[in-house]
PDB file of N, CA, C and O in Angstrom:
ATOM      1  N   UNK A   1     -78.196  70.658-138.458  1.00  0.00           N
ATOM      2  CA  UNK A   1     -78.554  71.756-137.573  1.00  0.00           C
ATOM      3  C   UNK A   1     -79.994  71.552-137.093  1.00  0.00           C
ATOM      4  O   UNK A   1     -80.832  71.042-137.837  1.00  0.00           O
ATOM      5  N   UNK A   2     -80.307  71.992-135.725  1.00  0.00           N
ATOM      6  CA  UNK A   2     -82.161  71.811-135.432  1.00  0.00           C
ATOM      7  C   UNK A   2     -82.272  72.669-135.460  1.00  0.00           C
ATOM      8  O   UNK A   2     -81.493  73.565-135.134  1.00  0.00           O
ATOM      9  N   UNK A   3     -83.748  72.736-136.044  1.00  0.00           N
ATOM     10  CA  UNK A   3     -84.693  73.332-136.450  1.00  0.00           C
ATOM     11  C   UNK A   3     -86.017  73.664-135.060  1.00  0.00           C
ATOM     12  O   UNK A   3     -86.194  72.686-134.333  1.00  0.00           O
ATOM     13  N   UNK A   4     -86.674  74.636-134.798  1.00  0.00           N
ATOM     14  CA  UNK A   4     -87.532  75.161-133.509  1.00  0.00           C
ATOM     15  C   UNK A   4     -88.133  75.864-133.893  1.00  0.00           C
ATOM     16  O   UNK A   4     -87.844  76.505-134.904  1.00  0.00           O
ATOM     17  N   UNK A   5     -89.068  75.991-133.309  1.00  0.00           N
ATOM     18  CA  UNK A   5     -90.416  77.024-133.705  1.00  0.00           C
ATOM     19  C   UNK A   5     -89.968  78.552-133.569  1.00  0.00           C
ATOM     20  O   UNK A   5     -89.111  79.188-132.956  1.00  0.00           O
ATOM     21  N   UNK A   6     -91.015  78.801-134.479  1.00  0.00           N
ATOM     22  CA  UNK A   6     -90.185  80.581-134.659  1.00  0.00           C
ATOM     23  C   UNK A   6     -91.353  81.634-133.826  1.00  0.00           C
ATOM     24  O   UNK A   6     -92.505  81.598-134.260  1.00  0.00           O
ATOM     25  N   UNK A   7     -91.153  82.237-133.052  1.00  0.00           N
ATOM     26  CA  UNK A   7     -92.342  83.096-132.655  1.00  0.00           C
ATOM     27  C   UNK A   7     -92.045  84.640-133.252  1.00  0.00           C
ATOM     28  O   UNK A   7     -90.995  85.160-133.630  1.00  0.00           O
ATOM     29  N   UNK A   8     -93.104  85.033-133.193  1.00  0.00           N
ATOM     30  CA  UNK A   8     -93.165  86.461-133.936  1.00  0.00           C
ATOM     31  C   UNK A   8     -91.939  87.178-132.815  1.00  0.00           C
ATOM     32  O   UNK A   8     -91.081  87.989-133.165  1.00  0.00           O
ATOM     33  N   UNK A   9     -92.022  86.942-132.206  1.00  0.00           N
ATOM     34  CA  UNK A   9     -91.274  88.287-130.820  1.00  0.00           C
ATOM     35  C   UNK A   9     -89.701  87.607-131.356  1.00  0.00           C
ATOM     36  O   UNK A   9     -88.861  88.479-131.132  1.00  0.00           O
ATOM     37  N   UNK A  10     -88.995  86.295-132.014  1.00  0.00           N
ATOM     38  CA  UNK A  10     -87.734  85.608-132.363  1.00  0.00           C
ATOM     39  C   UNK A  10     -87.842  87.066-133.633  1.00  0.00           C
ATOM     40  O   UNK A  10     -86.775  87.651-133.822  1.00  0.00           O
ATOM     41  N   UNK A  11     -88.825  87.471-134.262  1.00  0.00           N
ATOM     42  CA  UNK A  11     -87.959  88.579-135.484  1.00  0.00           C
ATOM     43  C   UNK A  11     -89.070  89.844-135.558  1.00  0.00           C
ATOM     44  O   UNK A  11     -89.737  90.157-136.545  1.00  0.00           O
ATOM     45  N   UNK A  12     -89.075  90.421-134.355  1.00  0.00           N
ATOM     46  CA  UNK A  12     -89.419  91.936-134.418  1.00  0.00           C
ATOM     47  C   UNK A  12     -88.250  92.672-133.553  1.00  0.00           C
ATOM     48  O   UNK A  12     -87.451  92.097-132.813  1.00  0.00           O
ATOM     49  N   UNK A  13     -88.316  93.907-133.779  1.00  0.00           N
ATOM     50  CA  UNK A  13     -87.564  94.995-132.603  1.00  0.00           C
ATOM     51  C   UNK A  13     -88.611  95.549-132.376  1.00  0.00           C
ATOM     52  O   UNK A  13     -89.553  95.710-133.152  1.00  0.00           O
ATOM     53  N   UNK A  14     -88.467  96.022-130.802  1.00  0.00           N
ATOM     54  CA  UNK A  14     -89.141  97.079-130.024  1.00  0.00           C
ATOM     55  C   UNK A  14     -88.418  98.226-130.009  1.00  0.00           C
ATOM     56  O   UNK A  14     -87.220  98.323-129.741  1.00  0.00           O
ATOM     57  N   UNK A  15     -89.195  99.121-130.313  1.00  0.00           N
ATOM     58  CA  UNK A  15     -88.649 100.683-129.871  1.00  0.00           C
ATOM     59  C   UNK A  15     -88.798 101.315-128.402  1.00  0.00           C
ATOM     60  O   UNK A  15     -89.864 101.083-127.832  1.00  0.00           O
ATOM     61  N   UNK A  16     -87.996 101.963-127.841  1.00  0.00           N
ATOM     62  CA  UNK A  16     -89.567 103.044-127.032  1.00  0.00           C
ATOM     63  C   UNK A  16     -89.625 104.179-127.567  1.00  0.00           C
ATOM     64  O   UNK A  16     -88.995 104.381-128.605  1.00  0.00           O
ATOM     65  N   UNK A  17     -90.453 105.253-126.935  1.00  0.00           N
ATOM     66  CA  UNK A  17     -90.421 106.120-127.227  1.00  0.00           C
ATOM     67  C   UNK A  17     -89.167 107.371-128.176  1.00  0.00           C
ATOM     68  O   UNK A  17     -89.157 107.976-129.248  1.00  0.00           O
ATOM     69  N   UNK A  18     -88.272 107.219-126.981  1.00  0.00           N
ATOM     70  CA  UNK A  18     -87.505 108.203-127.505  1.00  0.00           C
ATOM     71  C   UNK A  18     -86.518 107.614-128.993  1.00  0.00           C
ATOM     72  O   UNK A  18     -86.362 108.369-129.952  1.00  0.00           O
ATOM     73  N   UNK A  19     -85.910 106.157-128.972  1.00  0.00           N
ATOM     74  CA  UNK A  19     -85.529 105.576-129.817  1.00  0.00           C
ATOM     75  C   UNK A  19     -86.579 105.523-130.914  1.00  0.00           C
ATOM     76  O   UNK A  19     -86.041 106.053-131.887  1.00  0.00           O
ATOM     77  N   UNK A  20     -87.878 105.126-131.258  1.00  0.00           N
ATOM     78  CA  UNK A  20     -88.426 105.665-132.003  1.00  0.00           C
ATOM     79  C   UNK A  20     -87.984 107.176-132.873  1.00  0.00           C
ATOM     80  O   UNK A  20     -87.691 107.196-134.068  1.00  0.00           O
ATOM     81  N   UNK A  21     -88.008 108.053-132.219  1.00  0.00           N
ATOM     82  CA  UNK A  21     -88.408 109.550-132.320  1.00  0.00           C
ATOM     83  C   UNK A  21     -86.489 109.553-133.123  1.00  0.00           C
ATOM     84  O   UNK A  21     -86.100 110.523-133.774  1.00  0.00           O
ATOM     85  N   UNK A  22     -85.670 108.419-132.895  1.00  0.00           N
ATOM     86  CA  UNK A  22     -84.535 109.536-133.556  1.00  0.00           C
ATOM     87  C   UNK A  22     -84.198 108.463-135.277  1.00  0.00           C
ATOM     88  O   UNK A  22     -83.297 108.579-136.108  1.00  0.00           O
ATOM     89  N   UNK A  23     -85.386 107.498-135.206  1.00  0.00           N
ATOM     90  CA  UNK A  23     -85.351 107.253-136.710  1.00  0.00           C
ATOM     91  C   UNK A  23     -85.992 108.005-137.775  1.00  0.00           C
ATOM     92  O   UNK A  23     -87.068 108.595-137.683  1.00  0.00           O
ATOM     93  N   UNK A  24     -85.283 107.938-138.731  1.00  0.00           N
ATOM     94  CA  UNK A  24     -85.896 109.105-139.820  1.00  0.00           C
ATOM     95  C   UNK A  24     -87.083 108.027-140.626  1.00  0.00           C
ATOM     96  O   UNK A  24     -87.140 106.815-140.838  1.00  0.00           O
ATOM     97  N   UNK A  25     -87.867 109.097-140.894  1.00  0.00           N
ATOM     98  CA  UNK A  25     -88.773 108.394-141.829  1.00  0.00           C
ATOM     99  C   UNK A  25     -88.543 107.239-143.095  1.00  0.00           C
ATOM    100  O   UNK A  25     -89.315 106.342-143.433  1.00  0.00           O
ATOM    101  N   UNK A  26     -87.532 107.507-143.525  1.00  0.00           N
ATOM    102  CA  UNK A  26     -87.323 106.129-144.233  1.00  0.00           C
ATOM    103  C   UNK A  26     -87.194 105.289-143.511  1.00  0.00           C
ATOM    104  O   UNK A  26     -87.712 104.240-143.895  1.00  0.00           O
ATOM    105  N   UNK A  27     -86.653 105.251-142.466  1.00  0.00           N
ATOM    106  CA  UNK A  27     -86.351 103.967-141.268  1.00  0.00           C
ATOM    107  C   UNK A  27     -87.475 103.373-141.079  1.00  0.00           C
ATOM    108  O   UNK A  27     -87.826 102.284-141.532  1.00  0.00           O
ATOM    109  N   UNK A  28     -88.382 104.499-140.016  1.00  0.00           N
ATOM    110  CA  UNK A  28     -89.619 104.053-140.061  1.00  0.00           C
ATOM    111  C   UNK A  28     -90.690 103.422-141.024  1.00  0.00           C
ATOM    112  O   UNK A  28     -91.474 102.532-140.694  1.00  0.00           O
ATOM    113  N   UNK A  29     -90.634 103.832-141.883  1.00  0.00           N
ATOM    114  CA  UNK A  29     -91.061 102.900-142.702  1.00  0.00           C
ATOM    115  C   UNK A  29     -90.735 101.719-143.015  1.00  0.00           C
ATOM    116  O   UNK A  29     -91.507 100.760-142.987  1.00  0.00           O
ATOM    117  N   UNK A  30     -89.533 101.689-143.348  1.00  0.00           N
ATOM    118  CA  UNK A  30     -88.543 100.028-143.206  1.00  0.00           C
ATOM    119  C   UNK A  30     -89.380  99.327-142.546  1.00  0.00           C
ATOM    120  O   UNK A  30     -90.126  98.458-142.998  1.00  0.00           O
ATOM    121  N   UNK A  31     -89.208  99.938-140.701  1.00  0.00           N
ATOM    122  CA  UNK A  31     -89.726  99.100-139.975  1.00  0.00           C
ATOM    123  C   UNK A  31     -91.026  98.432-140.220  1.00  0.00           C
ATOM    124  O   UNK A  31     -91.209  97.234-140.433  1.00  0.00           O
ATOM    125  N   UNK A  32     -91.909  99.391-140.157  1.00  0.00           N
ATOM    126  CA  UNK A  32     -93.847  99.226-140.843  1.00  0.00           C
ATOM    127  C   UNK A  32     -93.381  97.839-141.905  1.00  0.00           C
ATOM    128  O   UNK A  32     -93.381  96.650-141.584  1.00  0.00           O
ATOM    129  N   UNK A  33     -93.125  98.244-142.804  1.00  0.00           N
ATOM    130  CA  UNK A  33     -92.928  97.050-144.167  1.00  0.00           C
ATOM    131  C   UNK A  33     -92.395  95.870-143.454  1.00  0.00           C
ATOM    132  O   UNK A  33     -93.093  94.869-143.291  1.00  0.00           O
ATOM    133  N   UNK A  34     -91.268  95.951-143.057  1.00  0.00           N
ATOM    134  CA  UNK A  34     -90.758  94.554-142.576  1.00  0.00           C
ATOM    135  C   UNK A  34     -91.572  94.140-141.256  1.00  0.00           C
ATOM    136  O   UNK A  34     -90.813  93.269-140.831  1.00  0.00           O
ATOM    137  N   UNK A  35     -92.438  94.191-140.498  1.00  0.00           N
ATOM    138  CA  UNK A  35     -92.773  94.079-139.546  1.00  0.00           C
ATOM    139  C   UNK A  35     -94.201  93.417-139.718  1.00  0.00           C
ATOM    140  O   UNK A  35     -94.659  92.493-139.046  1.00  0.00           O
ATOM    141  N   UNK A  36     -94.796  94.082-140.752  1.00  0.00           N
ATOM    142  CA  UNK A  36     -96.455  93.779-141.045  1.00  0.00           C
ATOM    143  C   UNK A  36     -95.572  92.249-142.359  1.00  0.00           C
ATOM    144  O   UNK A  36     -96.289  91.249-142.351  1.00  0.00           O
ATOM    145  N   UNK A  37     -94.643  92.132-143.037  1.00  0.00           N
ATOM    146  CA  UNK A  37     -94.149  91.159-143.884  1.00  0.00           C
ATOM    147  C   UNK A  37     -93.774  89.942-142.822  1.00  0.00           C
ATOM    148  O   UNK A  37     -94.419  88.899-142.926  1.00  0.00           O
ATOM    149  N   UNK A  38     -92.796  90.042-141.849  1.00  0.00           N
ATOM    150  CA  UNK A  38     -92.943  89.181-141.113  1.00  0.00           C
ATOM    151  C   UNK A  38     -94.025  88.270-140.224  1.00  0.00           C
ATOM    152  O   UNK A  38     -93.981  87.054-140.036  1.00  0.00           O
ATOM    153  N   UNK A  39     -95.143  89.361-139.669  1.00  0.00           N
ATOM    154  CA  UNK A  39     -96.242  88.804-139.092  1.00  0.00           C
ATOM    155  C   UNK A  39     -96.954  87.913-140.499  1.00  0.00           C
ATOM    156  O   UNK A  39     -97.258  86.731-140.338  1.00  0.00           O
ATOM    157  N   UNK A  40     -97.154  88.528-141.720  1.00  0.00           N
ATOM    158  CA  UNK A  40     -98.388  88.273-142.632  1.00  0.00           C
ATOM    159  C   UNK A  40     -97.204  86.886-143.124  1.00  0.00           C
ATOM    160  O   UNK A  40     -97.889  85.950-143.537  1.00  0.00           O
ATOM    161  N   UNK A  41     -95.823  86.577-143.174  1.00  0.00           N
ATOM    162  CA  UNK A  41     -95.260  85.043-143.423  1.00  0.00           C
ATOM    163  C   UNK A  41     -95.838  84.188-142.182  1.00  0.00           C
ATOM    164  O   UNK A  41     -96.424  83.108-142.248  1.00  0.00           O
ATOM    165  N   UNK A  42     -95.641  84.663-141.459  1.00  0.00           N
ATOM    166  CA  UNK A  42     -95.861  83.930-140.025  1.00  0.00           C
ATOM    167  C   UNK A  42     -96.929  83.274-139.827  1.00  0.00           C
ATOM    168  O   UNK A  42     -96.752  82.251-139.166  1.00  0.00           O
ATOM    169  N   UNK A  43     -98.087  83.497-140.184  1.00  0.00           N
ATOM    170  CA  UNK A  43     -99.550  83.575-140.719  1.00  0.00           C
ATOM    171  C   UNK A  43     -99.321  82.598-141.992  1.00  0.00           C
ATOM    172  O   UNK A  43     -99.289  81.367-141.981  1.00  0.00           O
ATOM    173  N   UNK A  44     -99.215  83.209-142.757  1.00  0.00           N
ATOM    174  CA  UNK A  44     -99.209  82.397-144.081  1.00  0.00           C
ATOM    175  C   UNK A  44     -98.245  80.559-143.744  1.00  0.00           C
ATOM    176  O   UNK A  44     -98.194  79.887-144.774  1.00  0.00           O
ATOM    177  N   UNK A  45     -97.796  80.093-142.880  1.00  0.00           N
ATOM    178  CA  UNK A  45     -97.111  79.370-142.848  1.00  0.00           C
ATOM    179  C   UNK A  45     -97.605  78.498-141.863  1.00  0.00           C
ATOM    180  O   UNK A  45     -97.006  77.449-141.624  1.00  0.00           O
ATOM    181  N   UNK A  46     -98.873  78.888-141.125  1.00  0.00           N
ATOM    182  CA  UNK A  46     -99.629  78.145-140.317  1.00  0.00           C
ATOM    183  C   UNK A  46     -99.263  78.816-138.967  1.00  0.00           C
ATOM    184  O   UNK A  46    -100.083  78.532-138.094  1.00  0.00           O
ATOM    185  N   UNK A  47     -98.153  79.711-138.511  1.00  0.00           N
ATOM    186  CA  UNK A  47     -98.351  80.505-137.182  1.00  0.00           C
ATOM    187  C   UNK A  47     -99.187  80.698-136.703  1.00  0.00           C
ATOM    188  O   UNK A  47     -99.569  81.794-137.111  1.00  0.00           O
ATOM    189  N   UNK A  48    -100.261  80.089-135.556  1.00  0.00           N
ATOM    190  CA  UNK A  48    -101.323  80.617-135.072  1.00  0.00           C
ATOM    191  C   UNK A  48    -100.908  81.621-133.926  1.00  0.00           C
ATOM    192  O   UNK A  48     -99.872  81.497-133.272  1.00  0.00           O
ATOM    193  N   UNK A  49    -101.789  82.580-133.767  1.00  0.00           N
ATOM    194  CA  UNK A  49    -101.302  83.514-132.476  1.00  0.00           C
ATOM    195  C   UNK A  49    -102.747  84.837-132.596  1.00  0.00           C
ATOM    196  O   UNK A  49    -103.394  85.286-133.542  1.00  0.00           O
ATOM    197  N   UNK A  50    -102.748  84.991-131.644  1.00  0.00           N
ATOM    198  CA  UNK A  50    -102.902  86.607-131.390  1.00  0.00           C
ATOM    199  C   UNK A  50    -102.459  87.794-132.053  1.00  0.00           C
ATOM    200  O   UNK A  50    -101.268  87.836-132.362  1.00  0.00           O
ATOM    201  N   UNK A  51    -103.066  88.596-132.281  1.00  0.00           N
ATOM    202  CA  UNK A  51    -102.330  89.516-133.091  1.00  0.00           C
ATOM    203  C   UNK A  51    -101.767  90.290-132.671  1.00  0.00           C
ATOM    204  O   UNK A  51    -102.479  91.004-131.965  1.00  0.00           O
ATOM    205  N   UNK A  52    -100.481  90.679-132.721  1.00  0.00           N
ATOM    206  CA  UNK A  52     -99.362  91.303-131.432  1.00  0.00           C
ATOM    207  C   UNK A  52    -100.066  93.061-131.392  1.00  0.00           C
ATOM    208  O   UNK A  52    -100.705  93.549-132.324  1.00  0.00           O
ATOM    209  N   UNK A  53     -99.830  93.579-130.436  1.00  0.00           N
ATOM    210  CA  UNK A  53    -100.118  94.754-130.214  1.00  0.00           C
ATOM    211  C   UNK A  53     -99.038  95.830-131.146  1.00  0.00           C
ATOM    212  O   UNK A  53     -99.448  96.985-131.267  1.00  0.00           O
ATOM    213  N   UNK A  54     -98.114  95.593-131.590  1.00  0.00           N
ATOM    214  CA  UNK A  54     -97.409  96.494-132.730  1.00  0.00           C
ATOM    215  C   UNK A  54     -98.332  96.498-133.811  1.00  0.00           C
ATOM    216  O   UNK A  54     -98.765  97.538-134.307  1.00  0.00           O
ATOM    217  N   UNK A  55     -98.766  94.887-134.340  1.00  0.00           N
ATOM    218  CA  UNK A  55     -99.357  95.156-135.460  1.00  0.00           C
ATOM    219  C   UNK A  55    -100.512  95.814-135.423  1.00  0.00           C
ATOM    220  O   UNK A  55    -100.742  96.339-136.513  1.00  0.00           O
ATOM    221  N   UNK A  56    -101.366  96.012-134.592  1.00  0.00           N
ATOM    222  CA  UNK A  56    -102.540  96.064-134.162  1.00  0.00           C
ATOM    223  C   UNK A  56    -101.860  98.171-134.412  1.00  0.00           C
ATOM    224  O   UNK A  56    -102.355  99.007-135.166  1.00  0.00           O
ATOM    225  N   UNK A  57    -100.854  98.317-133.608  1.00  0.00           N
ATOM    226  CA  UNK A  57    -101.112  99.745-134.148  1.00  0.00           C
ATOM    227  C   UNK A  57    -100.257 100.596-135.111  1.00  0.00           C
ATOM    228  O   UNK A  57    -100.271 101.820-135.250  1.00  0.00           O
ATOM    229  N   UNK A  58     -99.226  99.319-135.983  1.00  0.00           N
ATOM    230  CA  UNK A  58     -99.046  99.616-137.537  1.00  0.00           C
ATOM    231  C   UNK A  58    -100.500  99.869-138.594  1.00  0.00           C
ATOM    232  O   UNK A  58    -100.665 100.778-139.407  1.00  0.00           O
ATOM    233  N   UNK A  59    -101.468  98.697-138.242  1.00  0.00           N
ATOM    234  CA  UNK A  59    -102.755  98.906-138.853  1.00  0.00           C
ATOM    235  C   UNK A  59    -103.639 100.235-138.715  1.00  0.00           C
ATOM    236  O   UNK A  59    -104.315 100.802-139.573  1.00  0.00           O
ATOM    237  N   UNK A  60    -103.425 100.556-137.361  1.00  0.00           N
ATOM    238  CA  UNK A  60    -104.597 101.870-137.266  1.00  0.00           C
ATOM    239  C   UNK A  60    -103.277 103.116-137.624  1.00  0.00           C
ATOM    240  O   UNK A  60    -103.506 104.326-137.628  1.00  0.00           O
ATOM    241  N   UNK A  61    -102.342 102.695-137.818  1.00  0.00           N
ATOM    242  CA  UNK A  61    -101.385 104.191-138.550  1.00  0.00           C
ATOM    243  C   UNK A  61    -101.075 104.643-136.862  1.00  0.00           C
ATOM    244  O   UNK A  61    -101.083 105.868-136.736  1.00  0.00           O
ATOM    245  N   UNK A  62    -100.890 104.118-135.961  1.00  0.00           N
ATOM    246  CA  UNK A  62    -100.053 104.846-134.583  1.00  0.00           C
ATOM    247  C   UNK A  62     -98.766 104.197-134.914  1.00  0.00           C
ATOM    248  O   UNK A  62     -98.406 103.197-135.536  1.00  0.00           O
ATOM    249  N   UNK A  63     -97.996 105.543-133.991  1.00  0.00           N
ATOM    250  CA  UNK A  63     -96.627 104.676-133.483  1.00  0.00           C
ATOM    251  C   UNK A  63     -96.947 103.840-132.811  1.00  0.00           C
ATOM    252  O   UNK A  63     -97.851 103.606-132.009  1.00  0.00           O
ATOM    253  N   UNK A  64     -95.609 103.103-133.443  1.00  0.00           N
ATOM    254  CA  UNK A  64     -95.570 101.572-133.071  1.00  0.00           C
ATOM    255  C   UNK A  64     -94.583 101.350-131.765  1.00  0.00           C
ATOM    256  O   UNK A  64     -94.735 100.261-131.211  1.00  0.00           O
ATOM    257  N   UNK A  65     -93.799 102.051-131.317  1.00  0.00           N
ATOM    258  CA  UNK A  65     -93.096 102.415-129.986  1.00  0.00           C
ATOM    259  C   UNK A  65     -93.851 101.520-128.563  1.00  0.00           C
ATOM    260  O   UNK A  65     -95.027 101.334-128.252  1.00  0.00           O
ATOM    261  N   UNK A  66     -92.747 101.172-128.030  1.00  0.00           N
ATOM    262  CA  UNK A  66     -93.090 100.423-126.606  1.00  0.00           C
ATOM    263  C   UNK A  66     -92.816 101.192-125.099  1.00  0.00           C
ATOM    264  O   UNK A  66     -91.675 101.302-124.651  1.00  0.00           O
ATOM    265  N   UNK A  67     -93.848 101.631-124.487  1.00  0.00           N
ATOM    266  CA  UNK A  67     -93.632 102.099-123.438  1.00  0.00           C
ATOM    267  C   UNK A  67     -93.429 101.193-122.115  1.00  0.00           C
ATOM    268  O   UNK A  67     -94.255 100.361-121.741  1.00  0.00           O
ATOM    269  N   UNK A  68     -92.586 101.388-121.663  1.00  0.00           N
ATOM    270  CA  UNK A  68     -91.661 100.338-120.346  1.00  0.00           C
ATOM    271  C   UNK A  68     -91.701 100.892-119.521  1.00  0.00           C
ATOM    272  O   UNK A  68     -90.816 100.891-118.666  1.00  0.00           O
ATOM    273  N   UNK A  69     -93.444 102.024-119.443  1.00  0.00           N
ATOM    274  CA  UNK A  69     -93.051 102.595-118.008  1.00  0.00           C
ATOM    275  C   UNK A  69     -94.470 100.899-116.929  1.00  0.00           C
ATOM    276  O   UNK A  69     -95.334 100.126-117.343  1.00  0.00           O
ATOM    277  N   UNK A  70     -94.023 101.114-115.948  1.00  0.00           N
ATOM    278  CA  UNK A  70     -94.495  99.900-115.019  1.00  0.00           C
ATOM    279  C   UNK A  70     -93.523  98.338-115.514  1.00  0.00           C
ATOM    280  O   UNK A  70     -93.923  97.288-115.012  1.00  0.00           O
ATOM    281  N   UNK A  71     -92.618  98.291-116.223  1.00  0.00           N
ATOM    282  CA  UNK A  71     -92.306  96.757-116.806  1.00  0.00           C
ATOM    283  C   UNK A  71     -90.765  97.029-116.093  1.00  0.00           C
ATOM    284  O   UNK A  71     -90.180  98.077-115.820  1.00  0.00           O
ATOM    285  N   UNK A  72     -90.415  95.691-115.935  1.00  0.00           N
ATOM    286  CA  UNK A  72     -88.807  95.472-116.251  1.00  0.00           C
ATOM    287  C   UNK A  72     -88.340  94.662-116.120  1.00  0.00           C
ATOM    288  O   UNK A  72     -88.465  93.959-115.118  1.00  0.00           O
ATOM    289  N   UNK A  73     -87.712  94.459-116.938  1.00  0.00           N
ATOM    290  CA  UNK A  73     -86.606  93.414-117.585  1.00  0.00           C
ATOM    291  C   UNK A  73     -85.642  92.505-116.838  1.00  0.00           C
ATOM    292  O   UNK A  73     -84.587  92.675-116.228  1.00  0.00           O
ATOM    293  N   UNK A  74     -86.657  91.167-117.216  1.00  0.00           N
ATOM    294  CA  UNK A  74     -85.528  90.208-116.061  1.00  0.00           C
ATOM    295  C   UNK A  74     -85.138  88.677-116.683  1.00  0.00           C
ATOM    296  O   UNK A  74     -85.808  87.645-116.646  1.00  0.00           O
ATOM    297  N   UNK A  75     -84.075  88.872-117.149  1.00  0.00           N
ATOM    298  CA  UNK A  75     -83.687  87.620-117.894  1.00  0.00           C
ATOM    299  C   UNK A  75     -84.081  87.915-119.388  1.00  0.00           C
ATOM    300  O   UNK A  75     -83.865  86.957-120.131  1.00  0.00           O
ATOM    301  N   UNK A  76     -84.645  89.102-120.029  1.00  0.00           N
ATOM    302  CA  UNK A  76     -84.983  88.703-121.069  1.00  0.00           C
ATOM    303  C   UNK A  76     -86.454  88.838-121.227  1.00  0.00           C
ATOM    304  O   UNK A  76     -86.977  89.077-122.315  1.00  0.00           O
ATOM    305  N   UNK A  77     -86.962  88.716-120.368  1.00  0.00           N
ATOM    306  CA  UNK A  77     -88.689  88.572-120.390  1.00  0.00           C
ATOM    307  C   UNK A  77     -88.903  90.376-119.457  1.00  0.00           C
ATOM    308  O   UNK A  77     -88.399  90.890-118.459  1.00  0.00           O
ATOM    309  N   UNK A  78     -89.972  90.820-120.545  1.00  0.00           N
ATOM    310  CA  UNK A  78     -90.556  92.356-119.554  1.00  0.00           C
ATOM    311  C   UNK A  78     -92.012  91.850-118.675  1.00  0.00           C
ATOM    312  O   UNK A  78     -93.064  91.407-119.137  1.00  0.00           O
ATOM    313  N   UNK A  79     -91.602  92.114-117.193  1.00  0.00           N
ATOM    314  CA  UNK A  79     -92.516  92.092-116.727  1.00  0.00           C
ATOM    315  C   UNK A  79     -93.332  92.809-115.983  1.00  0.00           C
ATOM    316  O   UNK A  79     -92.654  93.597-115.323  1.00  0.00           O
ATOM    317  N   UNK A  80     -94.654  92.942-115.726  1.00  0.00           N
ATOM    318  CA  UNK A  80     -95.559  94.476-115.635  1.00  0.00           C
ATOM    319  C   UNK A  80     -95.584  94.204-114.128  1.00  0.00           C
ATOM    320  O   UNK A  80     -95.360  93.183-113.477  1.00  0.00           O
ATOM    321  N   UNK A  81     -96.040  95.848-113.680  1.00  0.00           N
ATOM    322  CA  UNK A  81     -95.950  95.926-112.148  1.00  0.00           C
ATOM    323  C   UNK A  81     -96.522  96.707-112.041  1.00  0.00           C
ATOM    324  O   UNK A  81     -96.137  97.677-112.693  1.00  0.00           O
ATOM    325  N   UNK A  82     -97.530  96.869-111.383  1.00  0.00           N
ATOM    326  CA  UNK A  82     -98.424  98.362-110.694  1.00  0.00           C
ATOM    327  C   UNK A  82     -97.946  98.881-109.801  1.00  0.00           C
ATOM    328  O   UNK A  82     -98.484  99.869-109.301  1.00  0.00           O
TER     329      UNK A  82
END
């Protein structure tokens, strides 16, 4: 089987807003744990990168939710628009 580079965005989910809002707190948390565990392997394994904007506001304690207002979705890739 081949083997390919793994990027952080290959094992996170995005929320938005309202999908956020209908997980219960154990969920949410799930998410937090597995999310800051995946980035901190990713790291630990020589992943160099930027530090994604989820983690950035798992760390300061915000929701972690993705707002898609100006973006949209083409092929797979979100792209921004003023």
């Amino acid at each position: 089987m081949a083997q390919g580079s793994v990027s952080f965005k290959d094992v996170t989910v995005d929320f938005s807003q309202e999908e956020w809002q209908h997980l219960d707190p154990a969920q949410k948390t799930l998410y937090m744990d597995v999310m800051l565990e995946n980035y901190c392997h990713l790291i630990s394994v020589g992943c160099h990168m930027t530090k994604p904007d989820v983690i950035l506001k798992l760390e300061r304690g915000e929701e972690p939710w993705t707002s898609f207002k100006g973006h949209t979705c083409l092929g797979g890739l979100w792209l921004t628009w003023n």
